[in-house]
C-alpha positions in Angstrom: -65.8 24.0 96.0 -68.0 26.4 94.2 -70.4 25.5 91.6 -69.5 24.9 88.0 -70.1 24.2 84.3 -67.6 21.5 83.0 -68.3 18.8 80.0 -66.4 16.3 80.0 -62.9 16.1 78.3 -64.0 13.7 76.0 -66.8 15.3 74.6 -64.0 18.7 74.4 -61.8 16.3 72.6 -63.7 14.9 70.0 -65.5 18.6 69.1 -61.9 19.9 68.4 -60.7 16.8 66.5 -63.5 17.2 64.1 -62.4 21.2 64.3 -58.9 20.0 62.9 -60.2 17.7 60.2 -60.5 20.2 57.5 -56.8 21.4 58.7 -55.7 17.9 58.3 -57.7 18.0 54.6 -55.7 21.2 53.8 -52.4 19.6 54.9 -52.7 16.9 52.8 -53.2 19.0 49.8 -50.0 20.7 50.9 -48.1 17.5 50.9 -49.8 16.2 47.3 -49.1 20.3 45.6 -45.2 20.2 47.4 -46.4 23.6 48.6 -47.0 25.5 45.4 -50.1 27.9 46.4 -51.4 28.0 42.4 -51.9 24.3 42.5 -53.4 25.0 45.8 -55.6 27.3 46.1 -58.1 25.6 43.5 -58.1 22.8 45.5 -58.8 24.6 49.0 -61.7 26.7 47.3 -63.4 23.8 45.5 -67.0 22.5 46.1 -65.5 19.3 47.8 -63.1 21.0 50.5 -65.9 23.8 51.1 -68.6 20.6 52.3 -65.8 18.9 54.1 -65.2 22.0 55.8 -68.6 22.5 56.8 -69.8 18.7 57.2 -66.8 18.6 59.7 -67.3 21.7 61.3 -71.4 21.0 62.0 -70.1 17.9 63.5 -68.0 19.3 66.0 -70.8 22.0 66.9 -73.1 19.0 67.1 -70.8 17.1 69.7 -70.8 19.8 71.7 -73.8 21.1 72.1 -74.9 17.9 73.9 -78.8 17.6 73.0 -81.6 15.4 72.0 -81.6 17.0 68.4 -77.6 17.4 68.0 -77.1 14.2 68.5 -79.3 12.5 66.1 -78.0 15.4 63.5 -74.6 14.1 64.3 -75.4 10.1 63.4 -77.4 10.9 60.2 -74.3 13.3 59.5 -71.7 10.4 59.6 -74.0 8.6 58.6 -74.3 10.5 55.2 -70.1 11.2 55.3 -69.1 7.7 56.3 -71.1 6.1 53.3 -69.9 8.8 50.6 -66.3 8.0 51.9 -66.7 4.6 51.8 -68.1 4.3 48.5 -65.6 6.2 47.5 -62.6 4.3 49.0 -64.5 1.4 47.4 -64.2 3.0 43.7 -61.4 5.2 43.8 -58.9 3.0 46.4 -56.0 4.8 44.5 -56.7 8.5 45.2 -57.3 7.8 49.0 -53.8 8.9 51.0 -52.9 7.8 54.6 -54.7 11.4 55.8 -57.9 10.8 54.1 -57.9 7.3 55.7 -57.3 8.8 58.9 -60.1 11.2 58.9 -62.0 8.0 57.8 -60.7 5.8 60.8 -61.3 9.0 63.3 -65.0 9.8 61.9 -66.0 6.1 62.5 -64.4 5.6 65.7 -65.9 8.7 67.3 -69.6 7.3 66.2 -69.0 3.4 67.4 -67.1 5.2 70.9 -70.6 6.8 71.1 -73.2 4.3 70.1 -71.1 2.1 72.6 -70.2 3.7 75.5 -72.1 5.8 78.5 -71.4 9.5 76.8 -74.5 8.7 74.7 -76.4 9.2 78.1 -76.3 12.7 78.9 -77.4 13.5 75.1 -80.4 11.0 75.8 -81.2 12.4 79.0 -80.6 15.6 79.8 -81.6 15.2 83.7 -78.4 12.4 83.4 -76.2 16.0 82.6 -73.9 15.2 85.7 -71.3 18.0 84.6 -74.2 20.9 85.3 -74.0 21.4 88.9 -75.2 24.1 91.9 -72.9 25.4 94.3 -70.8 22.5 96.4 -69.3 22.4 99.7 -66.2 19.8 100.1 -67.2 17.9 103.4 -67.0 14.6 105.1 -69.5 12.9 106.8 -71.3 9.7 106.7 -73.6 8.2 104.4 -75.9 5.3 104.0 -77.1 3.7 100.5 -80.2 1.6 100.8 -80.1 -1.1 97.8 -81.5 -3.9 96.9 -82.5 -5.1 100.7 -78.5 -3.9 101.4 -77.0 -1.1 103.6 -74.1 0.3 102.0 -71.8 2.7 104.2 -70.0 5.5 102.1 -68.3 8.9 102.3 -70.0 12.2 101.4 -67.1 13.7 99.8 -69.3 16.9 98.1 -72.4 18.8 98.5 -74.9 21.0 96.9 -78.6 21.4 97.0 -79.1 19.3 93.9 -77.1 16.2 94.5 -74.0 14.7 96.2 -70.4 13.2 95.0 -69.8 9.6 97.8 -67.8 7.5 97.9 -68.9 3.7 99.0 -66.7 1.8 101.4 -65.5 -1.0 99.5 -68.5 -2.5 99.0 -67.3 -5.1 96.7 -64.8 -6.3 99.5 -67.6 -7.1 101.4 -70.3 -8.5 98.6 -72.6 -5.8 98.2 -74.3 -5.2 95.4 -74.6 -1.3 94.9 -75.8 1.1 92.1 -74.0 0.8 88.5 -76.5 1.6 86.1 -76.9 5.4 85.5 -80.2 5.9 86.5 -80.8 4.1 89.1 -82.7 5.0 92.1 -82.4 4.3 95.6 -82.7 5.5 99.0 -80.1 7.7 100.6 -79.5 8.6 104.6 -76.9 11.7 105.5 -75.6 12.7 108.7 -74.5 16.9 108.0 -71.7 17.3 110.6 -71.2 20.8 111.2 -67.8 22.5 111.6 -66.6 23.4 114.6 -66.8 27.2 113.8 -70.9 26.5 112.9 -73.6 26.3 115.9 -75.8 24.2 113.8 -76.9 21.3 115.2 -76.1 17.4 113.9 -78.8 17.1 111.4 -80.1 13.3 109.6 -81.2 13.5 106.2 -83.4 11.2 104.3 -83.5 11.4 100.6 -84.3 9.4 97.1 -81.3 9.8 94.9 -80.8 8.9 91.4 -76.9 7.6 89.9 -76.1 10.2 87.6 -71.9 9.8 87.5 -69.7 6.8 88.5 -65.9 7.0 88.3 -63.8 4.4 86.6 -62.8 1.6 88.5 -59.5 2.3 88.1 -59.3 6.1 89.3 -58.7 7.7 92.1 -62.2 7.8 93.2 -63.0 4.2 93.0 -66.4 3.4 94.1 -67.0 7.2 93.7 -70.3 8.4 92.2 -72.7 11.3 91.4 -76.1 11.3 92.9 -78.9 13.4 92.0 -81.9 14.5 94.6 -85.1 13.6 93.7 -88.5 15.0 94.9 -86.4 17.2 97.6 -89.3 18.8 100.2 -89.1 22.7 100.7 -87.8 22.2 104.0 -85.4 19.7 103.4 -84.2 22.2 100.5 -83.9 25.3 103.3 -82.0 22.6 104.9 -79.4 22.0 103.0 -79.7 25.8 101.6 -78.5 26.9 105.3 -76.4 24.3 105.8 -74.0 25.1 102.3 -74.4 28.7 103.6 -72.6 28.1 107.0 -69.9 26.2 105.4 -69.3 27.2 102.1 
């Protein structure tokens, strides 16, 4: 599998609903006019639409660009919005419409979603960016995961200079504790099988690895996760270099 750039679809998602919030704006107008453009058009060129247009719009760029600064713009953003719409629904509870309260119910969603769940991370940390990835080789071969005094047999499933997708062998079935947190550090033993069309040699490699990704518990890849290489030795880089030559 060759490398790749992909955010995830949640992060996609919520950048185009906050696109489509002016467009929902501009539909309710529609609906309040009946269609007639003259009652329109003041409407849709009006101080108020204009800065919902761009407050929504910054949001969405915000959201996507996935950094330090964009995401504390973002929070003092809805911050600012959220307030101003709920004084407003607190004054004027008669002029809101089931679209307005919508955006309302969306805007403050998206912010608890992110104060609350894991996506926060990768804005936080950029080193915790599990989407930005080197080139990978699909493989199988064993793994070992040294944690907490426990060794934890998995599956390399994916490999690239930088880091490698496992996945543990039920380790829950057999009471292990194992790495949750993104994070985390812990020890990490590989055995590279070649493919029968390589001459390399079996090779053993001994690394520190940090959980950067963890699939759902209910997915596919249960017990899957994302580890990123840390303090990787020159030769153990020219390693794995030749290695994801000779079979990629």
């Amino acid at each position: 599998m060759r490398g790749y750039k992909k955010r995830p679809l949640a992060i996609a998602l919520i950048a185009l609903g906050f696109l489509l919030v002016p467009m929902v704006g501009a539909a309710g107008l529609f609906l309040q006019a009946e269609g007639a453009w003259p009652l329109m058009k003041p409407l849709l060129t009006s101080r108020y639409f204009l800065q919902e247009w761009i407050l929504s719009w910054s949001a969405a760029v915000a959201v996507y660009v996935v950094s330090k600064a964009s995401f504390a713009y973002f929070l003092l953003l809805s911050g600012y919005v959220l307030t101003t719409r709920f004084m407003h629904l607190a004054t004027h509870p008669t002029l809101e419409t089931p679209l307005s309260l919508g955006i309302t119910t969306f805007w403050f969603a998206v912010v608890i979603y992110f104060l609350l769940s894991e996506l926060k991370t990768p804005y936080l940390n950029p080193r915790l960016r599990w989407w930005t990835r080197p080139r990978r080789v699909s493989l199988s071969c064993a793994a070992t995961l040294f944690y907490q005094g426990a060794k934890i047999p998995a599956t390399v499933l994916n490999l690239s200079e930088g880091g490698v997708f496992l996945k543990l062998n039920e380790p829950v079935a057999q009471g292990q504790p194992f790495p949750q947190r993104l994070g985390e550090e812990f020890q990490l033993e590989m055995v590279l099988t070649p493919s029968k069309s390589s001459k390399r040699n079996l090779a053993m490699l001994g690394l520190r690895g940090q959980l950067v990704w963890k699939a759902a518990s209910a997915s596919l890849y249960r017990y899957g996760m994302g580890i990123r290489f840390l303090a990787i030795s020159g030769q153990e880089k020219r390693l794995l270099r030749d290695y994801l030559r000779d079979e990629g």
